[in-house]
N, C-alpha and C positions, 0 to 999 in steps of 0.2 A: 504494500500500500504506500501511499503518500507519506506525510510525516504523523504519526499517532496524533499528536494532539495540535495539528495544522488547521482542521476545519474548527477548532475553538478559539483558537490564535491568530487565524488572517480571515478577513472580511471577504465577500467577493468581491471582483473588483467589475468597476463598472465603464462604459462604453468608452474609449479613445478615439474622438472624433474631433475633425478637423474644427475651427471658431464657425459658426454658422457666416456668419458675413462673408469668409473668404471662399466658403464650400456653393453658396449659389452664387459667384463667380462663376463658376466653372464647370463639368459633368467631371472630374476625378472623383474617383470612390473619397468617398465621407467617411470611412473609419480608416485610421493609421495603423502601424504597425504595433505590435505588442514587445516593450522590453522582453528578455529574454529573463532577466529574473523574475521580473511579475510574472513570468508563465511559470516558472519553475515554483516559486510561492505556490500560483494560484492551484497547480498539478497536487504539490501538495495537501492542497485539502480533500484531494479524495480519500475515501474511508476505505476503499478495495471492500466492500460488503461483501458480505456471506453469500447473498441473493445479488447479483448486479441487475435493480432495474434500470439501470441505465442502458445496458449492454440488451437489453428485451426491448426496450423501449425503443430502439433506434433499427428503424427497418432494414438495417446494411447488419446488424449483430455487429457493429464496431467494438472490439475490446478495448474500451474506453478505462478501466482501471487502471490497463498494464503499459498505451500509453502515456495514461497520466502518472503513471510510477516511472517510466522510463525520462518522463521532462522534468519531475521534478527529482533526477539522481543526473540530470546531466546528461543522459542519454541520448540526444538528439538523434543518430542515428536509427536505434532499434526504435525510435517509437516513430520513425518515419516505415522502416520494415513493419512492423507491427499494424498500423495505420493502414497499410497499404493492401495489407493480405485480402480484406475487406470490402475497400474504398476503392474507387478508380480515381475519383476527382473529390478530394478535400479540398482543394482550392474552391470548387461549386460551394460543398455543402458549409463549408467555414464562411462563407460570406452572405447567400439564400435562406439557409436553412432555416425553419423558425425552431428547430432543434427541439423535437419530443423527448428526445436522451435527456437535458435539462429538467422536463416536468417531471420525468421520471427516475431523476437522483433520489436516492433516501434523503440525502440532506433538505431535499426541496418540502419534505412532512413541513418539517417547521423551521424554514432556515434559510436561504438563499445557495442555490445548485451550483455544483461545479461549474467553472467557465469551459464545458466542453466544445462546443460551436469554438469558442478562440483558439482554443488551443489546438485544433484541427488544421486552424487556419494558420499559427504559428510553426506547428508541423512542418508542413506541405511548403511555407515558404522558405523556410532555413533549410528544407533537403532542396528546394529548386537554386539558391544562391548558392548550395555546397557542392553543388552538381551531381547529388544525388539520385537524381528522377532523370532516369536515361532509358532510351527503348534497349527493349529486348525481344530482337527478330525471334523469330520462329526459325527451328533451324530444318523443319520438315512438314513438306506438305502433304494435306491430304488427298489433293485435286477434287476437292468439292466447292462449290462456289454459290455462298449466299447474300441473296438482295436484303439489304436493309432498308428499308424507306424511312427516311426521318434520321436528324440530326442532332436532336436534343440528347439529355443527356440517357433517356432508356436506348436509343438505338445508337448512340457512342457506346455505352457501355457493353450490349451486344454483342458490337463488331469487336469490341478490346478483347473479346475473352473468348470470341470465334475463330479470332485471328491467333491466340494464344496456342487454339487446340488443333491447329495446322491448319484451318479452311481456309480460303481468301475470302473475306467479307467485303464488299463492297456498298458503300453506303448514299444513297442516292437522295437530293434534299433539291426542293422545287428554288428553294430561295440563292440568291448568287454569291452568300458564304454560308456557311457551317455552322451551326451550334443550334440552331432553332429558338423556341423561347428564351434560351439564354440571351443569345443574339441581338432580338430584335424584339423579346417584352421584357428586359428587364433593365433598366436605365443604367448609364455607364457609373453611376455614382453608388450603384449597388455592386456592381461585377462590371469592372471595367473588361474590354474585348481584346486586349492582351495576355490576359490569361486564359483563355479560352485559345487564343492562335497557340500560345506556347504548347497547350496538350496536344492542341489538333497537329502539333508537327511532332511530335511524340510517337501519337497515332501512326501517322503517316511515314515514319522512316521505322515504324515495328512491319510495316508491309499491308495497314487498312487502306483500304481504296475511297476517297469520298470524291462523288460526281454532284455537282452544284447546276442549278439553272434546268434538273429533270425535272417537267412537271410529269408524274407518275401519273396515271387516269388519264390521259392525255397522249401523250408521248415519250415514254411507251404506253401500252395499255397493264392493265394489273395483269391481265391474260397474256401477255406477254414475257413482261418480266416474271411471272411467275414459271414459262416452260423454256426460259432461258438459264435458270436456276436449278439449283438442288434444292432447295430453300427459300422460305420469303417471310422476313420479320415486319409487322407493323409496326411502326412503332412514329405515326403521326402526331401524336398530341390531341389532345381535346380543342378541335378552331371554333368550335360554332359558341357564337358570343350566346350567354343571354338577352335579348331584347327585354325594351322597357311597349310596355302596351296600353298607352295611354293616348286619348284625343291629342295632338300636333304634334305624335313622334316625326312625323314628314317634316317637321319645320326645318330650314336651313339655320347651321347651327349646334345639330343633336350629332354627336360623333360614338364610336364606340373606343375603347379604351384599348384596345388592342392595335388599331387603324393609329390614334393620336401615338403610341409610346412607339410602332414600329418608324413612324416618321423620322422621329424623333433620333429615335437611335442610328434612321439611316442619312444622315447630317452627321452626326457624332462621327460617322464611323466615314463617312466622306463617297457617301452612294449617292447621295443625292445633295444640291447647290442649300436650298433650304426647304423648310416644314409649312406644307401648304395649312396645315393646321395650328401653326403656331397663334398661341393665345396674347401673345404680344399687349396690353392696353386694354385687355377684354375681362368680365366680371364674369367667373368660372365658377359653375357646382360641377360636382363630381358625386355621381350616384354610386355608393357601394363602400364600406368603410374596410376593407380586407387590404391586403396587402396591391394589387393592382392599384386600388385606388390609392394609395399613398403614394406609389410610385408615379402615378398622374399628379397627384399634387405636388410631391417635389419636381417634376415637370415643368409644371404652368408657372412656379414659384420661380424656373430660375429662365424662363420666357419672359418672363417679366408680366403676370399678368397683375392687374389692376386689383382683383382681389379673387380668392377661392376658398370655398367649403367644400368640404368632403360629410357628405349626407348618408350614416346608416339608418336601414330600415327597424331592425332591434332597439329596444331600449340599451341608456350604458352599462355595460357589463360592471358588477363590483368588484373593489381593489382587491381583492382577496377571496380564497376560495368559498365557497359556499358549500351546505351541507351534503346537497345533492351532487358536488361535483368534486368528490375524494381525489387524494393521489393513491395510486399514480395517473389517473386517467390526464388528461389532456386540461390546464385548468382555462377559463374561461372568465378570463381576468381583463379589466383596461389595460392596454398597451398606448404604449407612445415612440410610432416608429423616428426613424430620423427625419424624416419630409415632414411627417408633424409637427417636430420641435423647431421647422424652420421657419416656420408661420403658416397664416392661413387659418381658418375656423375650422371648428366641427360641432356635427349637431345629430342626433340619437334621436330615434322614436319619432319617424317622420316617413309618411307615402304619401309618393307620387299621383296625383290623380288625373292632372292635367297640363299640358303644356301653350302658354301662351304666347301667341306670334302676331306683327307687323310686316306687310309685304311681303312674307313670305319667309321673313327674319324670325327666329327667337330671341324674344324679350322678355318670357319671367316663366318661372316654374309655380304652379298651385299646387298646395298639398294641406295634410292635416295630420296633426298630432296623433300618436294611438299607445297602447299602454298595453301591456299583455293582463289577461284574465284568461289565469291558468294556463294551459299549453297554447292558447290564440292571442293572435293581435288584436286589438278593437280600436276602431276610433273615437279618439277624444269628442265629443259635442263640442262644437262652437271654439273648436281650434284650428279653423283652417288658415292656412296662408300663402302671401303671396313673395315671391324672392325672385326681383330684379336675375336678368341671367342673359350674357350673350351668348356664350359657352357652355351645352351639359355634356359633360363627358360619362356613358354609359358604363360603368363597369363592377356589372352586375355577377360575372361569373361566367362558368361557359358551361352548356349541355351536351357536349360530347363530341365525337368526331365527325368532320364530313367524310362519311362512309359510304353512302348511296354510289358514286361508282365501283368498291368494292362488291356492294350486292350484285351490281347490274353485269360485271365485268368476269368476278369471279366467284360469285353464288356467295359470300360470306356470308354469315349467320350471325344477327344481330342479337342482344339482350333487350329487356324490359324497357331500357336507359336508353335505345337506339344506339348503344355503345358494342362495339368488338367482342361476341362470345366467345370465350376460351373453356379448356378444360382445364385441372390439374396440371397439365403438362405444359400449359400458355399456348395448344396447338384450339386451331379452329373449326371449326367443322369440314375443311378445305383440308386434304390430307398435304403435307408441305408448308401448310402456312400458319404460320404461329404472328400471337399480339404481345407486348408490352407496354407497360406503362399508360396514359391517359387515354390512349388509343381506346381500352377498354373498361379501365377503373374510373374513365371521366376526370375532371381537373385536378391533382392532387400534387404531391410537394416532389421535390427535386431529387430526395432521399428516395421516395418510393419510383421514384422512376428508373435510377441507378439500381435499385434491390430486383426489381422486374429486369432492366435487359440483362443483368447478369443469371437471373433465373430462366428467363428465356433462351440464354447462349446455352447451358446446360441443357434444355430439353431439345433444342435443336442439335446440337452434338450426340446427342443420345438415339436421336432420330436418324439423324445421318449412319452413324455406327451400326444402327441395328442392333 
């Protein structure tokens, strides 16, 4: 374990972020790097428990005690091995992750969790400056050869661990670079796009293949790629926005949150001159208080918009956990990410009913208060109102894959969800084609995406074997 009586002795330590004023300057990542003894401190407050629910809690089974015993004895090395066994990309999960390993420390009962999210992230960068994190080619093929579709981090993960087991994976992404959501929904100030090329050239000199600018459904067809193949991973992502369905969603003005952040990032990343959506001088809501939507408001924040709120439909969550919502489960507490603490409103316990338009403009949002009674929302009486609004940026969540040319194309078999049926095996009713990640499970975290394509590479290796 850590140090014995470490988790009594040192506090946890909290976020290292750049002064607000300097940080919407600029789209660089907003959290700095971590001393190497505050990591080694912070390592030591782990208790190495009897039970690791940390190590359950964290959908990759990361052995989270033994690298934090390995950082805080100095170990930098092995707890980069260790990390690794696991993990493909702790650069991703150290910087996204909202880190369930956290909810599910013992110490989190009554006490504030290990800093495991940082120290993943302190990992993963002291083996890349030590020159640690080097490919390792495959030294024997199998001559089998399978299509990955999707570039995010379940079908990177995939290809990493197909290509490990001698196949050539080959990974095919409609958009004109690599990474997928990472890429293009998630703002440079969260996961700058330098650490995403350094894996992708990692990948790429261990002998994976990724082809950029395929629109798959299209050209090729699925029926195609699939009988060009031994194999064929989904691993798309959940695209389909949820829509707001309210009188003037037609209004000019109403964007979706995935359309405004990819703009956005494709400026940053110098794909495009500038953001036809930029909010520039404009009074912004942003529907949806989840992570998307924060990443829209730190957005509009360093556009320079005139003003923005981020509107959830829930009431606000309490500071603390509540009876019904024990550890270790997942707790359900107010947060304040970094785009919030940059400015900007927020407001809880409010739908959308109607949206108000001028020539064809949006200029204000109507809604009304509502309070839960029991497991339902109701609305407030005589709380309605009105909120000025050039700007509503939608970002509501998403409901699943666009699938339908896989039905049409290659018979796939949907769920209840309109999402990707799998077995056990992650294969699909389509003998050769297996799903990962959001493709099938619908929108979820970064961590469970990397845990599917790495269980997906296994069933498909298994497949291919016979």
């Amino acid at each position: 374990m850590g140090k014995p009586t470490g988790f009594l002795e040192w506090a946890r330590a909290g976020h290292h972020r750049r002064p607000i004023p300097e940080r919407l300057r600029d789209w660089r990542e907003v959290d700095t790097h971590v001393d190497p003894a505050e990591s080694r401190q912070q390592g030591g407050r782990c208790m190495d428990c009897g039970v690791p629910f940390c190590t359950q809690g964290c959908p990759l089974g990361n052995p989270i005690p033994d690298f934090a015993h390995s950082v805080w004895t100095d170990r930098w090395r092995a707890a980069h091995e260790q990390l690794a066994v696991t993990n493909e990309f702790p650069e991703f999960t150290g910087r996204v992750c909202p880190a369930p390993c956290e909810a599910a420390c013992v110490l989190a009962i009554d006490n504030a969790p290990v800093t495991i999210e940082s120290l993943e992230r302190a990992i993963i960068e002291r083996a890349f400056a030590e020159g640690w994190v080097k490919p390792r080619p495959t030294a024997a093929r199998t001559g089998k050869k399978i299509a990955i579709v999707g570039s995010g981090p379940a079908g990177l993960a995939a290809a990493a661990h197909l290509n490990r087991a001698g196949h050539t994976a080959i990974v095919f992404e409609a958009a004109p670079r690599a990474g997928g959501l990472l890429r293009y929904g998630i703002p440079d100030f969260k996961l700058e796009k330098s650490v995403i090329d350094r894996r992708l050239e990692i990948l790429a000199a261990e002998g994976v293949e990724i082809r950029t600018g395929v629109a798959v459904g299209s050209q090729p067809t699925w029926k195609q790629l699939r009988e060009g193949h031994d194999a064929l991973v989904i691993a798309t992502g959940a695209q389909r926005a949820r829509d707001l369905d309210v009188p003037g969603r037609e209004l000019s003005g109403v964007v979706l949150a995935m359309d405004y952040l990819t703009e956005q990032n494709q400026v940053v990343g110098s794909e495009r001159e500038t953001a036809r959506l930029d909010v520039r001088g404009k009074h912004v809501i942003i529907l949806g208080g989840g992570d998307t939507g924060s990443d829209c408001l730190g957005t509009a924040l360093r556009q320079g918009a005139a003003s923005a709120t981020q509107i959830e439909l829930m009431p606000q969550p309490p500071d603390t956990r509540i009876a019904t919502n024990p550890w270790p489960t997942w707790p359900y507490i107010f947060r304040t990410s970094s785009s919030q603490e940059e400015g900007g409103e927020r407001a809880f316990a409010f739908r959308t009913t109607r949206l108000e338009g001028k020539d064809g403009q949006l200029v204000a949002l109507h809604g009304v208060k509502v309070e839960l009674d029991g497991d339902k929302l109701v609305d407030v009486p005589g709380s309605d109102v009105r909120l000025p609004a050039d700007t509503l940026i939608l970002a509501l969540g998403f409901t699943g894959p666009d699938a339908q040319p896989l039905v049409d194309q290659l018979g796939v078999a949907l769920d209840a969800r309109n999402a990707i049926a799998i077995d056990k095996q992650f294969a699909t009713n389509v003998r050769g084609v297996f799903a990962a990640g959001d493709a099938h499970r619908g929108a979820s975290l970064v961590v469970w995406a990397i845990a599917e394509g790495r269980d997906a590479a296994r069933a498909v290796d298994a497949y291919l074997r016979g």
